[in-house]
C-alpha positions as CSV (number, residue, x, y, z in Angstrom):
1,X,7.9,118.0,226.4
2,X,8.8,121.3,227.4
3,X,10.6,123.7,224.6
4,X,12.7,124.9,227.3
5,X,13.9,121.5,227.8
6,X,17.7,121.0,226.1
7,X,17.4,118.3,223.5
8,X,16.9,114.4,224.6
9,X,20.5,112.9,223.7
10,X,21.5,109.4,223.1
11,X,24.8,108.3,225.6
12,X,25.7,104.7,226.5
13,X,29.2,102.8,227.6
14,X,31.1,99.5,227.2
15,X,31.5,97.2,230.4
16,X,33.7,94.2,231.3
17,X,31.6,92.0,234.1
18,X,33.4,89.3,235.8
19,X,30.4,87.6,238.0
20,X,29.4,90.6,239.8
21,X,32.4,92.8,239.7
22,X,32.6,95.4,237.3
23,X,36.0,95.7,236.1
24,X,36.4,96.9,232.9
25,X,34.4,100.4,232.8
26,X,35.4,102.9,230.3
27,X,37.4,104.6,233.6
28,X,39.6,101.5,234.3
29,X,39.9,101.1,230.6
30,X,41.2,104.7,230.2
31,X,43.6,104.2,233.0
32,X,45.2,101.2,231.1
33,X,45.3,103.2,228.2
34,X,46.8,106.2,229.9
35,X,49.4,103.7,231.8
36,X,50.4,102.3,229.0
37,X,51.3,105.9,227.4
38,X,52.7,107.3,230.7
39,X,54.6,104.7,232.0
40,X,53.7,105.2,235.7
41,X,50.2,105.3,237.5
42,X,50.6,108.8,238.9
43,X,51.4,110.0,235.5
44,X,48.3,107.8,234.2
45,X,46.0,109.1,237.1
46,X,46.9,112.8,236.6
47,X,46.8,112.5,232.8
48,X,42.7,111.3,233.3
49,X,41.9,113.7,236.4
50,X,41.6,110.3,238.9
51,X,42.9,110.6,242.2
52,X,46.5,108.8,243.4
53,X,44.2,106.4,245.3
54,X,41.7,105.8,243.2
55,X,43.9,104.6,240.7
56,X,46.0,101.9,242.4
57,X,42.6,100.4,243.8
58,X,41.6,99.9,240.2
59,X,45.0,98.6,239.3
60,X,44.6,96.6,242.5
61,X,40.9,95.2,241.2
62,X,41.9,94.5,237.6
63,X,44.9,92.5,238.7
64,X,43.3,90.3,241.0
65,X,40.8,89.3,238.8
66,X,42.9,88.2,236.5
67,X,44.9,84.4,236.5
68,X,48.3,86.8,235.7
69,X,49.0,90.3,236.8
70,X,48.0,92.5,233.6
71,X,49.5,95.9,234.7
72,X,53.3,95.6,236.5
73,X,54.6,98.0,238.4
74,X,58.0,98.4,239.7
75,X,59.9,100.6,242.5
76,X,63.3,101.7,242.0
77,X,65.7,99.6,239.8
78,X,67.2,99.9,236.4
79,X,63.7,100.7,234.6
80,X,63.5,103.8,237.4
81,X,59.9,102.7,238.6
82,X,56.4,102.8,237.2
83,X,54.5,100.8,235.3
84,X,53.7,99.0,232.4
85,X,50.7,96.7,230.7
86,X,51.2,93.0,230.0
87,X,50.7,91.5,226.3
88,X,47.3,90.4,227.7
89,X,46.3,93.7,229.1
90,X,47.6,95.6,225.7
91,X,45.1,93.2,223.7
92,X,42.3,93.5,226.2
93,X,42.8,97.6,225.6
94,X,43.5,96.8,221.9
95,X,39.9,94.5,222.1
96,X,38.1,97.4,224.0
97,X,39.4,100.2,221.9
98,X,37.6,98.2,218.8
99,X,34.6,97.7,220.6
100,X,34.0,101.3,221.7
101,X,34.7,102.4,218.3
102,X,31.8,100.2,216.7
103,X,29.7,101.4,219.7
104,X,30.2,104.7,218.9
105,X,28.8,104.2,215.6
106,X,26.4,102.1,217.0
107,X,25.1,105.2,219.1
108,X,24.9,107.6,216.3
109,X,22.9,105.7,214.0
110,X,20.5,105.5,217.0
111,X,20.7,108.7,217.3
112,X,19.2,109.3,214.1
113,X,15.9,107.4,215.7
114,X,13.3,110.1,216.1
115,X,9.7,109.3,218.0
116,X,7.2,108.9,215.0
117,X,10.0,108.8,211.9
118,X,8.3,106.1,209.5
119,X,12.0,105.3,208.5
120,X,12.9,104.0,212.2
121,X,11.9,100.2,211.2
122,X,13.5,100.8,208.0
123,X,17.2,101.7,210.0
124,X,16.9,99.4,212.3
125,X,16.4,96.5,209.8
126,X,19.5,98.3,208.0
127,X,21.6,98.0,211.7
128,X,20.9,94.3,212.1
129,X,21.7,92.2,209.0
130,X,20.1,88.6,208.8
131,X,19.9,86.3,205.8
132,X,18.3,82.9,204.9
133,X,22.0,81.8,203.6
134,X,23.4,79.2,205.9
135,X,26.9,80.1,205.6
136,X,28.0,83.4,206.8
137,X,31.7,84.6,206.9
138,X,33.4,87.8,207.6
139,X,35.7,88.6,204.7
140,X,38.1,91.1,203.9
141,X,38.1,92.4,199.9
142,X,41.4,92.2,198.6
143,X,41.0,93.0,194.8
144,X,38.2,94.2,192.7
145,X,38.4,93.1,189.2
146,X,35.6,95.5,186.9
147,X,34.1,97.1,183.9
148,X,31.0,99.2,183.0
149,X,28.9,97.0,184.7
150,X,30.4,94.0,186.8
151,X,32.7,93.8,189.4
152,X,34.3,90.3,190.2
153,X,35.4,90.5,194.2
154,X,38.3,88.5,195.6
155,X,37.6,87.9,199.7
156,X,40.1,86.6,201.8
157,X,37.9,84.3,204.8
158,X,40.6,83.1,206.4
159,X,41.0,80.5,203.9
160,X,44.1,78.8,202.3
161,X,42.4,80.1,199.3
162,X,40.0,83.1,198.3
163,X,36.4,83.4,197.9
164,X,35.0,85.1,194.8
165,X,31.8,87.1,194.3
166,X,30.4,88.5,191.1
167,X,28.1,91.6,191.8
168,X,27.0,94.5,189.6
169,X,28.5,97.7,190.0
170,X,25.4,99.5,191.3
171,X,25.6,96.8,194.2
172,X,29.1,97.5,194.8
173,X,29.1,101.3,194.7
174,X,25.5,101.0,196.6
175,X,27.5,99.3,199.2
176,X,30.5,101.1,199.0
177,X,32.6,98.6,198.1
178,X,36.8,99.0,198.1
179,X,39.8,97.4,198.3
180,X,41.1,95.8,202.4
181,X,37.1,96.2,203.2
182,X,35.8,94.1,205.7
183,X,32.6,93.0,204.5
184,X,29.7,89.7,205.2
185,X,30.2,87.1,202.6
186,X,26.9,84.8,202.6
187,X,27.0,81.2,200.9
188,X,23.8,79.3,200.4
189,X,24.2,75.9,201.5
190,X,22.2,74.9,198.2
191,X,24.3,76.7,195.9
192,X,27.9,74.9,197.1
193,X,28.8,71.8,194.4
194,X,29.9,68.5,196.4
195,X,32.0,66.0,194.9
196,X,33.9,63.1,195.6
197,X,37.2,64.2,193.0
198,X,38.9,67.4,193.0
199,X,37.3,68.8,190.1
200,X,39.3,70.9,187.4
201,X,39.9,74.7,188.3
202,X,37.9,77.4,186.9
203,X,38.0,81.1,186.2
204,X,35.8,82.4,189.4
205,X,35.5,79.7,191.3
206,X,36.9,78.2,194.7
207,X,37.8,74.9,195.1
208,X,38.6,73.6,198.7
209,X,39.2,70.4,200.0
210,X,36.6,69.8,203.2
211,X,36.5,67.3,205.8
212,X,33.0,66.0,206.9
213,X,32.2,66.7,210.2
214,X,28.1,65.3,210.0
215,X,25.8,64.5,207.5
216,X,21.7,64.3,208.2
217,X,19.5,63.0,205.0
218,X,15.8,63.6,204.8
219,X,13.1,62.4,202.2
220,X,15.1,64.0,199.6
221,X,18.7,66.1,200.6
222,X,21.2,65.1,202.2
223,X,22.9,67.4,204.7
224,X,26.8,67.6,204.6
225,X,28.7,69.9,207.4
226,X,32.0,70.1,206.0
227,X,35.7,71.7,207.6
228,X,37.7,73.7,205.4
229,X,41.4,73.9,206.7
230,X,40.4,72.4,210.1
231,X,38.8,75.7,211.2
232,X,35.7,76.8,208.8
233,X,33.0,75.0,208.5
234,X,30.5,74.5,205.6
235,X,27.3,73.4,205.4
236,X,26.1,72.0,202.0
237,X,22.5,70.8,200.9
238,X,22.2,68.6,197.9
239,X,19.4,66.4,196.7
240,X,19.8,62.7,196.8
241,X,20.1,63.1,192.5
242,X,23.4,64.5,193.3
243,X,25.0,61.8,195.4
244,X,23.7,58.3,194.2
245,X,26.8,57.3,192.1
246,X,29.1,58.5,194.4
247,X,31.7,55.7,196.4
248,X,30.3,53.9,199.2
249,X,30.8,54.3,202.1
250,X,31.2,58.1,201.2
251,X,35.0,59.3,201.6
252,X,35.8,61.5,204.6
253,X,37.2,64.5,202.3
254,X,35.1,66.3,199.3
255,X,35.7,68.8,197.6
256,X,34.0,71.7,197.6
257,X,33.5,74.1,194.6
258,X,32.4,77.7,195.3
259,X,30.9,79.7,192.0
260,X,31.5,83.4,192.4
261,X,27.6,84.0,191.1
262,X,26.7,82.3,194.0
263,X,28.2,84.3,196.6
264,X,26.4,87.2,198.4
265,X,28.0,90.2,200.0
266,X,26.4,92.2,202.8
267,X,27.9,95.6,204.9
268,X,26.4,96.2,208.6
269,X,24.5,99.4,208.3
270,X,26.6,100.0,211.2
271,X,30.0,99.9,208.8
C-alpha cells in the first residue's frame, strides 16, 4: 500500500429491512430523532441538512409500512401544526439508539484488528462469548457483598427472586464488575439440584419453583426443561441416582435450587 495513501478506516451502519424496502437507515432514523425534538418536519429536515422533500417522502415510506401511522402530523389547530412520533415510533428510535450504541463499540474493537497482529484471534474470541453451560441469562448486578478475597454477587434475571454468584475478587475486578451492571449469568444444567419438596432456604442459594415443560432420559440422566415464573426456562441434567425415590408419576412443579458456587459470570468484550 502506498504511504501516501490516508490510513484504511473501519465505518459501518445499522439498517431496518422490511422485504426489500429499506426503511430504517441511519438517515430516516435521524429524521425521527430530529422530529421528535423539533416538533415539525421542516424544523427536523433543516436541523439534519435534508431537503423539505426529501423528508416528507421518508415520513411518507416509514408510515406506510407500518400497520399504524408512527409519525403524525397536523396542519393548523390548537397544537399549531407539525409533528410528533407515536409510542411505537419513540421505542423503535429508543431500540435503534441502543443498537447503534453497541455498534459503535462494536466498530472500534474492530478497529483495533491490524493485518498480521497475533492478538486478532485472541479479540475476536474476547468479542464473541460462548460457553458449554446450557443455561445462559442476561442479568443485571444489584449488590456486591465482599472481603479480601471473595465477592458474593446478587443478579436480578428477571426472576421473582435473585440469582447469586460467588467469584473471587480478581475475577470481579478482572471483569470489572459493579453495582446495576448488566452482565452474562451462565448455569450448568448439571450443577442445578431438582427436587420434588421445596427444600429449606439457604445462605447463597436460590430456590424457585419450576414448571416442567419436557423431560428426555437416556442410558443414564434424565433431562428436565423447567419454567420459572411462566417466562424462563431451565434446563436441568441429573443422573437416574437422583430421581429413583421420587413420586410417581413425577409432579408437574419442582423445585429448583440454584448454589451461588455454581453460577458463572461473563462480560461481552464488547461491554
Amino acid at each position: 500500500m502506498s504511504d501516501s495513501l490516508p490510513p484504511i478506516e473501519l465505518a459501518g451502519s445499522i439498517w431496518f429491512h422490511s422485504g426489500t424496502t429499506n426503511w430504517g437507515n441511519p438517515r430516516r432514523m435521524a429524521l425521527l430523532a430530529s422530529i421528535h425534538e423539533h416538533g415539525s418536519i421542516a424544523a427536523a429536515a433543516r436541523h439534519i441538512n435534508l431537503s423539505y422533500k426529501a423528508a416528507w417522502d421518508a415520513v411518507h415510506t416509514i408510515n406506510s409500512l407500518a400497520s399504524e401511522p408512527l409519525i403524525i402530523c397536523a396542519t393548523g389547530g390548537t397544537r399549531g401544526g407539525g409533528a410528533w412520533l407515536s409510542p411505537k415510533a419513540q421505542e423503535i428510535l429508543a431500540l435503534y439508539q441502543h443498537m447503534h450504541q453497541l455498534h459503535e463499540q462494536f466498530i472500534e474493537h474492530l478497529a483495533q484488528i491490524e493485518p498480521g497482529n497475533t492478538d486478532t484471534l485472541t479479540l475476536l474470541q474476547k468479542m464473541l462469548v460462548q460457553t458449554s453451560a446450557r443455561n445462559t441469562f442476561m442479568g443485571t448486578i444489584q449488590a456486591i457483598q465482599q472481603d479480601a478475597l471473595y465477592a458474593l454477587l446478587t443478579l436480578d434475571i428477571g426472576l421473582s427472586a435473585p440469582v447469586y454468584a460467588a467469584i473471587t475478587q480478581d475475577s470481579r475486578h478482572n471483569l470489572g464488575l459493579l453495582t446495576k451492571q448488566e452482565t452474562l449469568v451462565f448455569i450448568k444444567a448439571t450443577a442445578v439440584q431438582l427436587t420434588p419438596e421445596k427444600p429449606h432456604a439457604e445462605p447463597a442459594k436460590s430456590i424457585f419453583k419450576g414448571r416442567v415443560l419436557k423431560t428426555q432420559g437416556s442410558e443414564n440422566h434424565q433431562q428436565f426443561l423447567l419454567a420459572l415464573d411462566e417466562h424462563k426456562e431451565l434446563t436441568v441434567l441429573l443422573p437416574h441416582t437422583d430421581v429413583a425415590q421420587w413420586p410417581q408419576p413425577w409432579p408437574e412443579f419442582l423445585w429448583v435450587t440454584i448454589d451461588a458456587k455454581h453460577v458463572l459470570i461473563g462480560r461481552s468484550g464488547l461491554q
